[in-house]
C-alpha positions as CSV (number, residue, x, y, z in Angstrom):
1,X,0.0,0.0,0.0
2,X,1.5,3.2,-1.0
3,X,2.0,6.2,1.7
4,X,-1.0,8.7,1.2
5,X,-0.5,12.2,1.4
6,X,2.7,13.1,0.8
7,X,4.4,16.2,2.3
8,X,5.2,19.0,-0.1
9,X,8.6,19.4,-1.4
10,X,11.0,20.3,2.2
11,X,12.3,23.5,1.9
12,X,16.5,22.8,2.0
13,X,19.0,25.1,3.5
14,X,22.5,24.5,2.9
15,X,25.1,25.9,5.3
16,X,28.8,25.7,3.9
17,X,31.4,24.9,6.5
18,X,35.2,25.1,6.4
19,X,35.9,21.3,7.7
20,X,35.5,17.7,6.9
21,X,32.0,16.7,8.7
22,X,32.3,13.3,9.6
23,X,28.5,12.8,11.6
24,X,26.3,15.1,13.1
25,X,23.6,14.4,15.2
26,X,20.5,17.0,16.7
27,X,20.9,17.8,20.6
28,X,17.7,18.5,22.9
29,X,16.3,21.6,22.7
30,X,14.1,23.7,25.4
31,X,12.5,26.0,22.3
32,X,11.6,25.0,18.6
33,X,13.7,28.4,18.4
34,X,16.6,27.7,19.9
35,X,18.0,24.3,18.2
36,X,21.1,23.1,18.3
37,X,23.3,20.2,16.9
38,X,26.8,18.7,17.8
39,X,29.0,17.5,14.9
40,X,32.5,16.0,14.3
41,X,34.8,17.4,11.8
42,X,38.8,17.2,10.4
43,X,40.5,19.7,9.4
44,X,42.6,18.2,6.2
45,X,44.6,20.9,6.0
46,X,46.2,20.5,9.7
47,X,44.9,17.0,10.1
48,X,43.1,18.0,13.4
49,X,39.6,16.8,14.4
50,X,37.2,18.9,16.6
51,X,33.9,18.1,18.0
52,X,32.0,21.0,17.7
53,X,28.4,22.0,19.3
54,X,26.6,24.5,16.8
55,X,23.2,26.4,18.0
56,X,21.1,27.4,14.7
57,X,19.0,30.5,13.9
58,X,15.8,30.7,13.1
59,X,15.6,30.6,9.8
60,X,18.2,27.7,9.4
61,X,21.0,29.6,7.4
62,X,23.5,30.6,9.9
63,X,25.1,28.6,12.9
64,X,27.0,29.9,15.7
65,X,30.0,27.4,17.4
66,X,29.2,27.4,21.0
67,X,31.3,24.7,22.6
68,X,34.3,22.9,20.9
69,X,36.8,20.1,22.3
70,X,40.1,18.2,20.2
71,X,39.5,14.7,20.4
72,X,42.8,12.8,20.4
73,X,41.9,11.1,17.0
74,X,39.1,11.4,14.5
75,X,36.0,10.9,15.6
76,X,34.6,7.2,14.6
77,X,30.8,7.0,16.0
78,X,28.7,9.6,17.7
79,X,25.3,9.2,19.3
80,X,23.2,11.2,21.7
81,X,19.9,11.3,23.9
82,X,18.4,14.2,25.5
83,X,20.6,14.1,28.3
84,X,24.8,13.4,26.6
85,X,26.1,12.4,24.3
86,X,28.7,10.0,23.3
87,X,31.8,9.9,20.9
88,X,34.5,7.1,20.0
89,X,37.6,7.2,17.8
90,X,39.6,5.8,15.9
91,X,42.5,5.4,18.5
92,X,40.0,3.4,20.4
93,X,38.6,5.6,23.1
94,X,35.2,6.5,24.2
95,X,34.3,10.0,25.6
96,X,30.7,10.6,27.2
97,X,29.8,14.6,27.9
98,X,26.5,16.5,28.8
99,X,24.5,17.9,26.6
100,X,24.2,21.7,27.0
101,X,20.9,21.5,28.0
102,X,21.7,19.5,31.0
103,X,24.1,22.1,31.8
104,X,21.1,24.7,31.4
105,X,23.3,26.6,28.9
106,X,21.0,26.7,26.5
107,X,17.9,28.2,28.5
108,X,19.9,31.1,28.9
109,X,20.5,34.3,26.9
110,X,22.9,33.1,23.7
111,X,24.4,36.7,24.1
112,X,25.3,35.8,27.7
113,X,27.9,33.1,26.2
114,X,30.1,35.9,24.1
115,X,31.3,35.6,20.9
116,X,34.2,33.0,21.5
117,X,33.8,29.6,21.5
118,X,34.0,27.8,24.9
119,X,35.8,24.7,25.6
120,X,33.7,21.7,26.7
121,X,35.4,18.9,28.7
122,X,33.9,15.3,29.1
123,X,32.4,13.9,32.2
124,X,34.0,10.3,31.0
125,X,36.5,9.2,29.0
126,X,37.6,5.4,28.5
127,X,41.0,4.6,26.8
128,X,44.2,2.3,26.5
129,X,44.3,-0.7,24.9
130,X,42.6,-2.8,27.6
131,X,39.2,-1.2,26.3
132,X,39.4,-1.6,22.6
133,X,42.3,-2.1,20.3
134,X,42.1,-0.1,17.0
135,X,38.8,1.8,15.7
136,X,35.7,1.9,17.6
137,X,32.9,0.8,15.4
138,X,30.1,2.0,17.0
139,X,28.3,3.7,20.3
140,X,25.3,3.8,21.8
141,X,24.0,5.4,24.8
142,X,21.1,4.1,26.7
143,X,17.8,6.1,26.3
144,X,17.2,7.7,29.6
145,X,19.6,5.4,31.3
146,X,23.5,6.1,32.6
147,X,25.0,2.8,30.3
148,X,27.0,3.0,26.9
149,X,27.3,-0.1,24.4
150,X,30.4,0.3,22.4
151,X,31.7,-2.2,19.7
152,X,34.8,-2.5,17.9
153,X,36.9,-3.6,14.8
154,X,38.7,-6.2,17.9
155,X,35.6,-8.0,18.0
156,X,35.0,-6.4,21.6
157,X,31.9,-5.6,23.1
158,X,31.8,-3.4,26.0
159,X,29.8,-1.5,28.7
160,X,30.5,1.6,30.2
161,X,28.8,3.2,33.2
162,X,28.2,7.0,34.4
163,X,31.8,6.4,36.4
164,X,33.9,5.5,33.5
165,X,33.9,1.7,34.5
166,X,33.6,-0.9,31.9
167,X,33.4,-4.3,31.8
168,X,33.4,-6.8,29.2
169,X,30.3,-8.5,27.5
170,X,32.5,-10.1,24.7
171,X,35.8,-10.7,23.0
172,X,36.2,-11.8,19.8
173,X,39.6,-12.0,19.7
174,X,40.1,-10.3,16.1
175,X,38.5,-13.1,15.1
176,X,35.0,-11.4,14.5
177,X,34.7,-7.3,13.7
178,X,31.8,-5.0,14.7
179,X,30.9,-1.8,13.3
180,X,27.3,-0.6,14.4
181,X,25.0,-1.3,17.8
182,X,21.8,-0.2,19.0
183,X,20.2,-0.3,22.4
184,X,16.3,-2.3,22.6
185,X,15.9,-2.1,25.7
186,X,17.6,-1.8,29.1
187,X,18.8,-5.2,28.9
188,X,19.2,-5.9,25.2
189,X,21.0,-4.3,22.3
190,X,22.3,-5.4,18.6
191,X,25.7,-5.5,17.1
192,X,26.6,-5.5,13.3
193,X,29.5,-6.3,11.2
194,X,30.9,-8.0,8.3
195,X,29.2,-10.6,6.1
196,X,26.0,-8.7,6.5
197,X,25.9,-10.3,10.2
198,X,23.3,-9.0,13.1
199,X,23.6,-10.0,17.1
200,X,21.3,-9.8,19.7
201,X,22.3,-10.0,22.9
202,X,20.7,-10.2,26.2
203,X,22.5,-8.8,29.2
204,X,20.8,-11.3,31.7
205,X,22.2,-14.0,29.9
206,X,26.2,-14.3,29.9
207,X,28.2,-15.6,27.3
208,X,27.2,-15.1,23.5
209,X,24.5,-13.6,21.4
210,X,21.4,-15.0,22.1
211,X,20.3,-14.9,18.5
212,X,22.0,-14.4,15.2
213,X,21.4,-13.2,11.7
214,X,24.3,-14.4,9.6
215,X,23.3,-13.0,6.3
216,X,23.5,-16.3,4.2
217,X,20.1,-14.8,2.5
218,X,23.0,-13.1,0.1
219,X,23.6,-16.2,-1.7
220,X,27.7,-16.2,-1.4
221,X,27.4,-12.1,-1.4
222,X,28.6,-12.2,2.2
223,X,31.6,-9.6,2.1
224,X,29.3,-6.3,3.0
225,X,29.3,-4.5,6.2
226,X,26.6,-3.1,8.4
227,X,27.1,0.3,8.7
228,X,24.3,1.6,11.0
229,X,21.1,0.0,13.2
230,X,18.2,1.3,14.2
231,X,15.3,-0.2,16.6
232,X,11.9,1.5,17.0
233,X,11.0,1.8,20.6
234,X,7.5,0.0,19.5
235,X,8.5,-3.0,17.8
236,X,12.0,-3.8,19.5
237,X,11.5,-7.6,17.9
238,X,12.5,-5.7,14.5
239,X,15.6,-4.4,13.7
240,X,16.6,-2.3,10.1
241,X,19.9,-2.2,9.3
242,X,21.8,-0.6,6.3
243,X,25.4,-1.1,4.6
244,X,27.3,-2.0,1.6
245,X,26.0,-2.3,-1.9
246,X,22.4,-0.1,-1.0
247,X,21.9,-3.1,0.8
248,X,19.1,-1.6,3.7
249,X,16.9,-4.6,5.7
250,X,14.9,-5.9,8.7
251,X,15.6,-8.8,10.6
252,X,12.5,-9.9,12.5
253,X,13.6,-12.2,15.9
254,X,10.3,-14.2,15.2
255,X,11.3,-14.9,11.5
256,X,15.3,-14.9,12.5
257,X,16.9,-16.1,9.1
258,X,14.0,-14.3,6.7
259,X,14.9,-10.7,6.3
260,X,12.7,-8.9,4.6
261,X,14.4,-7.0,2.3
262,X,14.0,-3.1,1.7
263,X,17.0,-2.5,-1.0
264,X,19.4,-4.3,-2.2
265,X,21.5,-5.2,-5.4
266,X,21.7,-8.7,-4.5
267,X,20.6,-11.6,-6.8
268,X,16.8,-11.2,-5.7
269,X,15.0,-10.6,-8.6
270,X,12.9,-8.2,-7.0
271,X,15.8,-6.2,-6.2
272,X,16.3,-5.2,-9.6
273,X,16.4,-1.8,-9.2
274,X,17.8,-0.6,-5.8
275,X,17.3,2.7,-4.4
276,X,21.4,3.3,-4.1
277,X,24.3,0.8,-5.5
278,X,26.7,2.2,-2.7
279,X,27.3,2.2,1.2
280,X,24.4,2.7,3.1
281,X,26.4,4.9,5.6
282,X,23.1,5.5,7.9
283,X,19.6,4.1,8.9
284,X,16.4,5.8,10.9
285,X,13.5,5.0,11.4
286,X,11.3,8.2,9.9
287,X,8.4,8.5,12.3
288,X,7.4,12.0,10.6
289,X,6.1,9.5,7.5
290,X,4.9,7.3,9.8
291,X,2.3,9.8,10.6
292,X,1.1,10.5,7.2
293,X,0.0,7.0,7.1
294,X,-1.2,5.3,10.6
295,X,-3.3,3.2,9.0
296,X,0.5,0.9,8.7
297,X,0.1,-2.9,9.7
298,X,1.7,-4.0,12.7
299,X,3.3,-6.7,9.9
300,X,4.5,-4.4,7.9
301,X,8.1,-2.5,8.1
302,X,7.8,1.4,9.3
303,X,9.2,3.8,7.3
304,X,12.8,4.6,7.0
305,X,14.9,7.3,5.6
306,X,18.2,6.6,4.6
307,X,21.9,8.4,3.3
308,X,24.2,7.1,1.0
309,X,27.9,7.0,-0.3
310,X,26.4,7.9,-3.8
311,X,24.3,10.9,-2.5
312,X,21.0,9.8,-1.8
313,X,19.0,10.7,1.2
314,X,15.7,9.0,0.5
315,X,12.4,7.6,2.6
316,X,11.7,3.4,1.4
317,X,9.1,1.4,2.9
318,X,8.1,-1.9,2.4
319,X,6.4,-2.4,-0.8
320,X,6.6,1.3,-1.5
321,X,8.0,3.2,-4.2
322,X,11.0,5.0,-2.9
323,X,10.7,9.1,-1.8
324,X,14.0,11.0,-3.0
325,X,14.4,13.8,-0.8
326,X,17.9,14.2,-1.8
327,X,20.3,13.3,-4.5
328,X,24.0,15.3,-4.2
329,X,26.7,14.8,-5.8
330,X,28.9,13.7,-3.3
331,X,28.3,11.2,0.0
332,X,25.8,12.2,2.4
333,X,27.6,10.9,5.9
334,X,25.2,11.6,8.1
335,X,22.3,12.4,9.3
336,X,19.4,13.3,11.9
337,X,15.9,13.4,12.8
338,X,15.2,15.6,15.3
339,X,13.1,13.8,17.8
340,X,11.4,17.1,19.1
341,X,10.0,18.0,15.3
342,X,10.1,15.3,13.4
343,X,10.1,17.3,10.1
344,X,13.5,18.9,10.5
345,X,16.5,16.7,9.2
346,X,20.1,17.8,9.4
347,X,22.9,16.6,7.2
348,X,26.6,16.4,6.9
349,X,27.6,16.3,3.2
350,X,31.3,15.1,2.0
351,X,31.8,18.5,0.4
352,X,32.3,20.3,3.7
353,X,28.8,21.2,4.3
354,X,25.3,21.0,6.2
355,X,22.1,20.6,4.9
356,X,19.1,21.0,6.9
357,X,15.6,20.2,5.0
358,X,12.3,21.2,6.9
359,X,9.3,19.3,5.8
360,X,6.0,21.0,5.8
């Protein structure tokens, strides 16, 4: 069944920046006036990374650097929740800070902070080889809760608390690689990682994954990664997940080795024509489509809006026709939906820019 009522086309703001923007994500805001984001960038030319907090002006065209801090490598993964957010490298550290709102900063006069940038420390930070070896894959911060999930090229999988403390869920040994988790619950997240592979793994029960998606649907076309996860607080039995070749998915825990298939350039021969023939690089659920249609079965997959190496920031649903909200011509790395107004996006383009599209 096709999405009724569509939204008009969004009105797109592009704000050009003088840095690589490696992710971005929307922070918490106390007025639909007074939004705010927090992105990583490298400088190329001094081969420095920054992570940056931004606030934005009304009308979406102009951005002024609040907060900034020099993270001792790259930034690799970056997540947040109302409350912090989280960033990893690629050195293999893990650094946890408050969001500005928590720090009632943001409630206050903007004038009040002057015109020079502030520094911004973290309230944690995790690092040395005992925590991960080589690149973080991916973080996640518990929604509402004190706990981060982060997973890394070493095949570890570890938990860190509001104190800094870790401790180990799982080792691989370098013998398996991870690159993306999400949180389900307060007990149970996902992991992703080469061969198309998806984890589930229960925190009451010790030891390994309690189920697993090994991607064998692919016929032999098992060498893809899994970029990026995402879990719908409603229907935490289904997780989408997004990565090499266009390749975007659902893996159902009731149905565990039939994913149903979203896009793909697989041998499927529904899959003929895939919405994007590159990395996936992210995944969302897009709840602002969601409610244009709430008629959606319970069977069905919700909409998601995805971002490409190719350039392609689109909305796909199950049996649907594809909606192209974007289509540049360089990678889109990342993007957000802000949780507070679901019809603003924001968007860090290879080029050294942000878009930020507001649907009507």
């Amino acid at each position: 069944m096709a999405i009724t009522n569509l939204p008009k086309t969004p009105k797109i703001h592009r704000i050009p920046q003088p840095k690589f923007i490696d992710a971005i994500r929307w922070l918490s805001s106390p007025s639909p006036f007074q939004k705010s984001f927090i992105t990583s960038l490298y400088d190329s030319d001094f081969h420095t990374p920054s992570l940056e907090i931004h606030s934005l002006d009304p009308s979406k065209t102009l951005t002024t650097a609040l907060f900034s801090w020099t993270p001792p490598s790259r930034i690799s993964s970056l997540k947040s929740t109302p409350s912090l957010f989280a960033a990893s490298t690629f050195l293999g550290s893990l650094h946890i800070f408050k969001t500005p709102e928590e720090m009632s900063v943001l409630g206050n006069d903007m004038s009040d902070l002057g015109s020079k940038t502030s520094d911004m420390e973290p309230v944690v930070s995790v690092v040395g080889r005992e925590f991960h070896v080589g690149s973080v894959g991916g973080v996640d911060l518990m929604e509402g809760g004190s706990e981060c999930v982060s997973v890394g090229e070493d095949g570890r999988v570890n938990l860190v608390d509001e104190r800094g403390d870790f401790r180990r869920v799982f080792d691989g040994n370098g013998l398996v690689s991870y690159s993306a988790v999400k949180w389900a619950s307060p007990s149970e997240f996902v992991t992703g990682g080469c061969g198309f592979g998806l984890q589930w793994w229960d925190l009451r029960k010790s030891g390994a994954a309690v189920a697993q998606f090994k991607g064998n649907w692919d016929h032999g076309t098992t060498s893809g990664i899994i970029h990026s996860i995402d879990i719908h607080p409603s229907r935490k039995h289904t997780c989408l997940a997004g990565g090499s070749s266009g390749t975007v998915f659902a893996w159902d825990l009731r149905r565990q080795q039939e994913p149903m298939i979203l896009s793909s350039i697989g041998s499927s021969d529904t899959m003929t024509h895939p919405l994007s023939e590159s990395e996936v690089w992210e995944v969302q659920y897009d709840c602002y489509t969601k409610s244009l249609n709430s008629n959606i079965s319970s069977s069905r997959i919700l909409p998601a809006m995805i971002s490409s190496e190719d350039g392609i920031l689109a909305v796909i649903g199950q049996g649907e026709e594809p909606t192209e909200l974007l289509a540049e011509p360089c990678a889109i790395n990342s993007f957000d939906i802000d949780c507070q107004n679901p019809s603003d996006v924001i968007c860090s383009l290879e080029w050294e820019s942000i878009v930020i599209l507001s649907r009507p």
